[in-house]
C-alpha positions as CSV (number, residue, x, y, z in Angstrom):
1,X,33.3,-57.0,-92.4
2,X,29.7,-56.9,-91.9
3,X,30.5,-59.3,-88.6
4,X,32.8,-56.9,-87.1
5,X,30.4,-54.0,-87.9
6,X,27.2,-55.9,-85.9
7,X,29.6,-56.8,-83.1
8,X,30.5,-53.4,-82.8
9,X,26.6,-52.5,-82.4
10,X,26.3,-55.0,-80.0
11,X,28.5,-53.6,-77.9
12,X,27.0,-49.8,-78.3
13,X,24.0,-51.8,-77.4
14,X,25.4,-53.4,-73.9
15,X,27.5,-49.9,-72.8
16,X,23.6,-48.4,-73.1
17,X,22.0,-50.5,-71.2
18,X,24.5,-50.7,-68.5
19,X,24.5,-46.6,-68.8
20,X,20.8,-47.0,-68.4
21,X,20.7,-49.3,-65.6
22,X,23.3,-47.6,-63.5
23,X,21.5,-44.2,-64.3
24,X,18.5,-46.1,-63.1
25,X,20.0,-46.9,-59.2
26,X,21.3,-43.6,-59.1
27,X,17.7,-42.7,-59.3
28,X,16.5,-44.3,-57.5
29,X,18.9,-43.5,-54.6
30,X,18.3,-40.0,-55.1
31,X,14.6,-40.3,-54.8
32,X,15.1,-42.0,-51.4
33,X,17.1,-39.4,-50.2
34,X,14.7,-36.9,-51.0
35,X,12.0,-38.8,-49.9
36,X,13.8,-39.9,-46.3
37,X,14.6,-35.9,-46.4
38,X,10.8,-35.4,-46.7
39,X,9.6,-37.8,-44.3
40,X,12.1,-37.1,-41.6
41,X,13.8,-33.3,-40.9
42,X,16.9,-33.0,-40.0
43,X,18.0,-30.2,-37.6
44,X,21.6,-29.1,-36.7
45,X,22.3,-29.5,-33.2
46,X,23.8,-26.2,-32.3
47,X,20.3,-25.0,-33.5
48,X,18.3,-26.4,-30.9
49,X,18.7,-26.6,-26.8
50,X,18.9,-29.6,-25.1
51,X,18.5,-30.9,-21.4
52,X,19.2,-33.4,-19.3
53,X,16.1,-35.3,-17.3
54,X,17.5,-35.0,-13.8
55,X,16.6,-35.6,-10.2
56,X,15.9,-32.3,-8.1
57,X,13.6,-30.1,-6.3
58,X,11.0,-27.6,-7.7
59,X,9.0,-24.8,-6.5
60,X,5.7,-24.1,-8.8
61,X,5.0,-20.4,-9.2
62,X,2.6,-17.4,-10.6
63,X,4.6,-15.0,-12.5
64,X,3.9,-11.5,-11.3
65,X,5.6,-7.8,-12.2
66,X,7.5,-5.7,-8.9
67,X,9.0,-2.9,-7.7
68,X,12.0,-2.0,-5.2
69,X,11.1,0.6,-3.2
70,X,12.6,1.9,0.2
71,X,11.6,0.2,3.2
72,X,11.4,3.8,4.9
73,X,10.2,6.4,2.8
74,X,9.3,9.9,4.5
75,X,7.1,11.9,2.2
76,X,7.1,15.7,3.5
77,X,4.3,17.5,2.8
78,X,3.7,21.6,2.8
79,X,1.1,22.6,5.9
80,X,0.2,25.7,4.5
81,X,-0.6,27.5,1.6
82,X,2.8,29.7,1.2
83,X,5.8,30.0,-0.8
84,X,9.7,28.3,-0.6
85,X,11.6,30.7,1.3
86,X,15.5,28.8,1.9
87,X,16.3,25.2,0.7
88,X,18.8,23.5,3.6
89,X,20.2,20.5,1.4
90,X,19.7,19.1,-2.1
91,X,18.9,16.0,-4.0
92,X,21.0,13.0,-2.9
93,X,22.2,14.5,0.0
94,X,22.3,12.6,3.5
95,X,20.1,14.3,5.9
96,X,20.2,13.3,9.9
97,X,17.1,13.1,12.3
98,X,15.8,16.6,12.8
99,X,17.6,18.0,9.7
100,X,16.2,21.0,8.4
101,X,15.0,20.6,5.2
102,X,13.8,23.2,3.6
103,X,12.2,26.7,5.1
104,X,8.2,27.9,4.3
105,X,7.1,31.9,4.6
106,X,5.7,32.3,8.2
107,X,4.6,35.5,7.3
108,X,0.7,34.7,7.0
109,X,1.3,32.4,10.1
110,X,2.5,35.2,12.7
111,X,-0.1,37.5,11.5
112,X,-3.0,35.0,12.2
113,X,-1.2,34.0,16.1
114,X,-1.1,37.4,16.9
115,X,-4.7,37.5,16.1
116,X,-5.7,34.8,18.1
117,X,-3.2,35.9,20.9
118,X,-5.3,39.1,20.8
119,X,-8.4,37.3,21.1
120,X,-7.4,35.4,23.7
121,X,-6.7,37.9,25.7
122,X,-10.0,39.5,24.9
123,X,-11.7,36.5,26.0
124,X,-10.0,36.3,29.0
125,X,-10.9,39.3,30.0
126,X,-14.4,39.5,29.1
127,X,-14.5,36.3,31.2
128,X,-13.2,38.2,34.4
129,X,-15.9,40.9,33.6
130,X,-18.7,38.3,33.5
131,X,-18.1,36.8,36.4
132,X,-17.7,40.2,38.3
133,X,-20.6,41.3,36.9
134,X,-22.8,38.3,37.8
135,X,-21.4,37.4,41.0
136,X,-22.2,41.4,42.0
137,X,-25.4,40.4,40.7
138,X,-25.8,37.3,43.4
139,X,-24.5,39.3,46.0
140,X,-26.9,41.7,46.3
141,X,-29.9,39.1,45.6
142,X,-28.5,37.2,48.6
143,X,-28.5,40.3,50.7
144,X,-32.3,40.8,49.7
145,X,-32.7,37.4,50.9
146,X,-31.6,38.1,54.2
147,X,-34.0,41.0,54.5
148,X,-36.5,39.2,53.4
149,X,-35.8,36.8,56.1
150,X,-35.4,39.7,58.9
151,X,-38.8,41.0,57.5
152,X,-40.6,37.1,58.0
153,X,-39.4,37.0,61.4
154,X,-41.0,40.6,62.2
155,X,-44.3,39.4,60.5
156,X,-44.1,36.6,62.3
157,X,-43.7,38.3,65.8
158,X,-46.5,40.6,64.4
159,X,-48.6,37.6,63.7
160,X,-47.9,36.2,67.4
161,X,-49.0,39.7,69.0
162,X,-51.9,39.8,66.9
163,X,-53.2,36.5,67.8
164,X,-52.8,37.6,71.2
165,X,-54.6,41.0,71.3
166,X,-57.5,38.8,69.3
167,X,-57.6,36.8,72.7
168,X,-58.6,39.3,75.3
169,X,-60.4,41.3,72.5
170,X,-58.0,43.9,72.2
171,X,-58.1,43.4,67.9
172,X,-60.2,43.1,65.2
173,X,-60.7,40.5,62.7
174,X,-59.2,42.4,59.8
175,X,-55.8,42.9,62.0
176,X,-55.6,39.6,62.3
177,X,-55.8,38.7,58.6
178,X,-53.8,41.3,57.8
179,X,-50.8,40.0,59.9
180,X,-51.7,36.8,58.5
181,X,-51.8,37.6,54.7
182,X,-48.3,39.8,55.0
183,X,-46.7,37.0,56.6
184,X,-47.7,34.6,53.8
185,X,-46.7,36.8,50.8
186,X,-43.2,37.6,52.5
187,X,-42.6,34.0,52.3
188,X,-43.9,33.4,49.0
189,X,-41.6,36.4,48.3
190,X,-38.1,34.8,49.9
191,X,-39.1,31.5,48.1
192,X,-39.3,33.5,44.8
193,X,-35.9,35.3,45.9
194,X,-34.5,32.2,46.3
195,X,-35.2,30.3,43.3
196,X,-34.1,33.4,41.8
197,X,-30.6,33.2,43.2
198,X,-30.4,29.6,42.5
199,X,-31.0,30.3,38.2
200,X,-28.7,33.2,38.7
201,X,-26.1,30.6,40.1
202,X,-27.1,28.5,37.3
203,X,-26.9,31.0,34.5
204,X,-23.4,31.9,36.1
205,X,-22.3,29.1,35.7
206,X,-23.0,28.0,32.1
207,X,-21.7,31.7,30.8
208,X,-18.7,30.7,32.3
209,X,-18.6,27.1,31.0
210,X,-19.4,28.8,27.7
211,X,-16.7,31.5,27.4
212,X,-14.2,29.0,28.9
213,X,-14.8,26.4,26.1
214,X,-14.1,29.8,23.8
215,X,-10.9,30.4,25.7
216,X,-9.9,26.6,25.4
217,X,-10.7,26.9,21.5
218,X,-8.9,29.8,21.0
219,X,-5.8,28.7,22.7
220,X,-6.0,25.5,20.7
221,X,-6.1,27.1,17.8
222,X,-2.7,29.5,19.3
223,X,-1.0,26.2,19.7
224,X,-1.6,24.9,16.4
225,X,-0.6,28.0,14.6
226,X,2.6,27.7,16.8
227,X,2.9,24.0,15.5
228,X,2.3,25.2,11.9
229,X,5.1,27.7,12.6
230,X,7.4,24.5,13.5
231,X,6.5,22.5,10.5
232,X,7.2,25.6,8.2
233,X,11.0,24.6,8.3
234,X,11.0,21.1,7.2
235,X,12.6,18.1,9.0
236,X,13.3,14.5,8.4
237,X,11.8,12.0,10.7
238,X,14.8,10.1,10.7
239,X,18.3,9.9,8.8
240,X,18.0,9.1,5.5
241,X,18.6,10.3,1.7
242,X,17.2,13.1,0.1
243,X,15.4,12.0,-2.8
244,X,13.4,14.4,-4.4
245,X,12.5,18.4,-3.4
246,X,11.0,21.2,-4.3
247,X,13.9,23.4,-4.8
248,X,12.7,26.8,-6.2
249,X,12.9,29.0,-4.1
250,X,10.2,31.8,-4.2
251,X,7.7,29.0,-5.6
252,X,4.4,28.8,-4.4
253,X,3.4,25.8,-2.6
254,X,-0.1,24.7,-1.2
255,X,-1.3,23.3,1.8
256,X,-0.8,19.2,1.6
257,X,1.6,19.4,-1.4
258,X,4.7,17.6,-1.4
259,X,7.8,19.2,-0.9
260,X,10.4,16.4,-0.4
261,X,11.0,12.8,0.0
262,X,13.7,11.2,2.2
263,X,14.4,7.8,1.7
264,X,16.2,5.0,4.1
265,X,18.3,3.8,1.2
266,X,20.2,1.0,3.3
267,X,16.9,-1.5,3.2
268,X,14.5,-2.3,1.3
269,X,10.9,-3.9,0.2
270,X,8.8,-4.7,-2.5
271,X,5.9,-3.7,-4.0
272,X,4.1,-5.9,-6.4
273,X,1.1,-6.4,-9.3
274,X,-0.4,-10.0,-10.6
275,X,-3.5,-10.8,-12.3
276,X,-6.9,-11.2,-10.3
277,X,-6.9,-14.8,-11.4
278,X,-4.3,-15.9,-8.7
279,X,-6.1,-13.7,-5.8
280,X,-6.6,-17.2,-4.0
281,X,-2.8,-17.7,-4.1
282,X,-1.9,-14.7,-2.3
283,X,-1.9,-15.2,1.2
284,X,0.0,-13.7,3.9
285,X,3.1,-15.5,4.4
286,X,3.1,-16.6,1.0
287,X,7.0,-16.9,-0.4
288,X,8.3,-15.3,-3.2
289,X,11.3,-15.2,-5.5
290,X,12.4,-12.1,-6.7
291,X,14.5,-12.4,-9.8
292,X,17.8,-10.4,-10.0
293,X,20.2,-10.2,-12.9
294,X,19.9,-14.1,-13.1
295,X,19.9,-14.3,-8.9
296,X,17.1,-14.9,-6.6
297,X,16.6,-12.9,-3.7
298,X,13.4,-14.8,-1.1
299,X,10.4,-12.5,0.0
300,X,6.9,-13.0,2.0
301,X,4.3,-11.2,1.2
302,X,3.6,-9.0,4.5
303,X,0.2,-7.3,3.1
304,X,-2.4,-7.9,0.0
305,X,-4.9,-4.7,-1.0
306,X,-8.4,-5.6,-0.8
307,X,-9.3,-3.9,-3.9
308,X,-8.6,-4.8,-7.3
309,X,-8.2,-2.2,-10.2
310,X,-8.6,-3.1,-13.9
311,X,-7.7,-6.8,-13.2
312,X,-5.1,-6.4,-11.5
313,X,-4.1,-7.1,-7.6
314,X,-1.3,-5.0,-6.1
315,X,0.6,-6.4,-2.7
316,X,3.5,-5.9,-0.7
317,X,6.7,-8.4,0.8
318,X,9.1,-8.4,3.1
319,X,12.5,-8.8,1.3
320,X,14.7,-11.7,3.4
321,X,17.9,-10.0,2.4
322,X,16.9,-6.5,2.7
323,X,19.5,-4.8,2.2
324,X,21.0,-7.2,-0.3
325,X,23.9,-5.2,-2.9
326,X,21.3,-5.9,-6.0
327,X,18.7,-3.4,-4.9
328,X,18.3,0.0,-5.7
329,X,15.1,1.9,-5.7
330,X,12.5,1.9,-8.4
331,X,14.1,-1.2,-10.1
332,X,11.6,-3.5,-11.9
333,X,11.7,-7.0,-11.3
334,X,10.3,-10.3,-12.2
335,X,8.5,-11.9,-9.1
336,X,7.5,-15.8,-8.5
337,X,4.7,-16.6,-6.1
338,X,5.6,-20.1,-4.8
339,X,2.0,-21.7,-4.6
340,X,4.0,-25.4,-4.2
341,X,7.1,-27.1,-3.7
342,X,8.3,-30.5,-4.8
343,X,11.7,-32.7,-3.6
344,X,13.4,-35.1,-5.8
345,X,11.1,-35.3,-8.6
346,X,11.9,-35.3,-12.5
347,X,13.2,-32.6,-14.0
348,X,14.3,-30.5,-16.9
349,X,15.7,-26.7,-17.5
350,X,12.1,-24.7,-19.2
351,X,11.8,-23.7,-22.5
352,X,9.5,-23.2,-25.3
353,X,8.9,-26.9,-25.5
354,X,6.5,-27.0,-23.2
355,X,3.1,-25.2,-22.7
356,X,1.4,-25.4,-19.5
357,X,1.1,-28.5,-17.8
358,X,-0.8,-31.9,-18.3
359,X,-0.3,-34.7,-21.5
360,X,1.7,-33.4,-24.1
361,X,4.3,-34.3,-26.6
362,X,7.8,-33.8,-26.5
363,X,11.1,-34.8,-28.3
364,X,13.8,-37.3,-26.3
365,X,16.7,-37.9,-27.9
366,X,18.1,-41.5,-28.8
367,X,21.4,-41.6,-30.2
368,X,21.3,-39.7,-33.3
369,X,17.6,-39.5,-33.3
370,X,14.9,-37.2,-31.6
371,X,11.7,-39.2,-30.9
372,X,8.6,-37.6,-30.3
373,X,7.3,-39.1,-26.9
374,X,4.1,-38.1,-25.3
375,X,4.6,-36.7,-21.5
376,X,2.6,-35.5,-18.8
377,X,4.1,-32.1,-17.4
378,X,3.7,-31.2,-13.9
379,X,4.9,-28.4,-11.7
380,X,6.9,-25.9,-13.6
381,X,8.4,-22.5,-12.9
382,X,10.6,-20.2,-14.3
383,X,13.9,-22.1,-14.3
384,X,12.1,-25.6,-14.4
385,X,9.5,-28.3,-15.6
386,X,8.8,-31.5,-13.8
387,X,8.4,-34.4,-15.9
388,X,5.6,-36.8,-14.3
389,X,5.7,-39.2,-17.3
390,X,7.6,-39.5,-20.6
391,X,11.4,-39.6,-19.7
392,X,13.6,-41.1,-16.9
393,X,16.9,-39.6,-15.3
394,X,19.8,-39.4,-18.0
395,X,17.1,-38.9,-20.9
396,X,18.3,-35.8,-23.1
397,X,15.0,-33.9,-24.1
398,X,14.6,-31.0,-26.9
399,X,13.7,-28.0,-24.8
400,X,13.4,-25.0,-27.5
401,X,10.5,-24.5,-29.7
402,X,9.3,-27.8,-31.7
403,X,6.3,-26.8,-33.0
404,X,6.9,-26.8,-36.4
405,X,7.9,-30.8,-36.2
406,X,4.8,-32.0,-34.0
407,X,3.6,-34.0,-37.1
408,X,6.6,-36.1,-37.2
409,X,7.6,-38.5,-35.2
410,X,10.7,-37.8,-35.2
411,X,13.6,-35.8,-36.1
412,X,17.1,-36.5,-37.6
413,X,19.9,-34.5,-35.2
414,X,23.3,-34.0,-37.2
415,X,26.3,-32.2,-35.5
């Protein structure tokens, strides 16, 4: 009895120890999985992206913001201070070359040409008056000129008759001198009268001059008013598409306001804004990408403002494809600056993986393993990153975000 009873014990004994044994491998099985789990992640793989190294061509850019905008744009101002008197055609109309647009009051304008008509004329006429008046003048200082001449020539036949009743003693002296002295103040006389005529020819002249350079200012100023009159009813330069105007009638406008905007909506160009950092990048001739619903439409960069405001550098392009189907005015895009280009070199789609270029660490994949492996990026644009070092063609690299793992070495990838 007490036999049985000890072997029964004995038994208790064994079934624990193999209990505790097997409790003990689980254990320690458990603790490696959690510590594998700690000392390599795991990440699902429809959780990350992933690309593959290939051979291709690259084009490193500058990121900058732009905006469509017509090629032609026609911005109509008011010439005068006045108010909107008829509207010809509305907003998103077609217009043709010559088109009236719109129609300004020309009430204030006719008053003021008639004025200046008026004044003309009284110009004109006070110019014919002048020169009556002074060539009536010259007239009869050239006909005292020619008495005083007729007067000389009598002195002078004095003088002669003189001198010869002197000679045979028929004279005195003081006759003599007499003759003499009257002959020499007629002349001074005809030289004065002569000068005389010359100023008055002079002074003639420049009142002339004068009051014609008042008549040619006055009917400038008719001609103008006649050309403000013209530019009262609005026209387009060319055909083109109504996009904005002033359409109240009876509203009050003033002189250099804008009144309307035509628009050549079939082609069109952009305007553009980067940083003042890439200033040395923007040439003229420069390419661009603009960046389309996911297309890509090529531009050159036709003109670069000289001044920069708050940072910022604004400059214009030629679209290639002008009048492409994707543009539309006033649409935002993303624009590239292409400041290099690369042939059959590494490759990879870009993603957050990356930041910048130069040495870096990044995660290729082996089998069912990501491995961190440090890389040197080059060139790198929008769509792509060139790999210089790190990872050959057929390599499948980790492009999203990894930040969170760049302590490890590597990660565990599970479908």
């Amino acid at each position: 009895m007490d036999k049985a009873v000890a072997q029964e014990i004995q038994n208790k004994n064994k079934n624990k120890k193999r209990m505790k044994f097997a409790f003990g491998i689980l254990l320690l099985v458990v603790f490696y999985l959690i510590f594998r789990w700690f000392l390599t992640p795991t990440l699902n793989s429809s959780e990350i992206l992933i690309d593959t190294v290939e051979l291709g061509d690259i084009e490193a850019t500058v990121t900058a913001t732009g905006l469509i905008v017509p090629e032609f744009e026609q911005v109509i101002i008011s010439p005068i201070d006045s108010k909107i008197d008829s509207i010809f055609i509305s907003i998103g109309d077609k217009t043709l070359q010559s088109q009236p647009i719109l129609a300004l009051n020309k009430e204030v304008i006719f008053n003021t040409l008639r004025k200046f008509e008026d004044e003309f004329e009284i110009l004109k006429n006070n110019k014919t008056q002048l020169k009556l008046s002074l060539e009536r003048t010259l007239i009869s200082l050239e006909s005292d000129l020619e008495i005083k001449k007729l007067k000389i020539q009598s002195l002078e036949s004095e003088l002669k008759t003189q001198e010869r009743l002197s000679e045979i003693g028929a004279s005195t002296k003081e006759d003599l001198k007499r003759a003499k002295l009257n002959l020499e103040i007629a002349k001074l006389e005809k030289v004065s009268l002569e000068r005389k005529i010359e100023n008055q020819r002079k002074t003639l002249e420049a009142d002339l001059k004068e009051i014609e350079i008042q008549i040619q200012i006055q009917s400038k100023d008719i001609q103008e008013q006649k050309r403000l009159i013209e530019l009262a009813t609005t026209k387009s330069s060319r055909s083109g598409i109504v996009t904005w105007i002033k359409d109240e009638i009876g509203s009050n406008v003033k002189k250099g306001e804008v009144i309307a905007k035509v628009s050549d909506l079939s082609s069109f160009k952009l305007e553009a804004r980067i940083s003042e950092m890439h200033s040395e990048k923007l040439l003229l001739g420069t390419k661009l990408k603009i960046k389309i619903n996911n297309k890509y439409l090529k531009a050159e960069i036709t003109n670069v403002q000289p001044t920069i405001e708050n940072g910022i550098i604004s400059f214009s392009a030629k679209i290639k494809d002008k009048s492409n189907e994707l543009l539309r005015p006033n649409l935002r895009v993303d624009v590239f600056v292409v400041t290099n280009s690369k042939r059959n070199i590494l490759r990879v789609k870009n993603g957050a993986f990356v930041n910048g270029s130069g040495l870096q660490e990044i995660f290729v994949i082996k089998g069912k393993q990501a491995l961190k492996t440090q890389a040197k990026i080059g060139a790198t644009n929008f769509d792509f990153v060139e790999i210089l070092v790190g990872a050959k063609v057929g390599d499948k690299v980790i492009i999203s975000d990894t930040k969170e793992f760049i302590n490890k070495n590597k990660i565990e990838i599970i479908e």
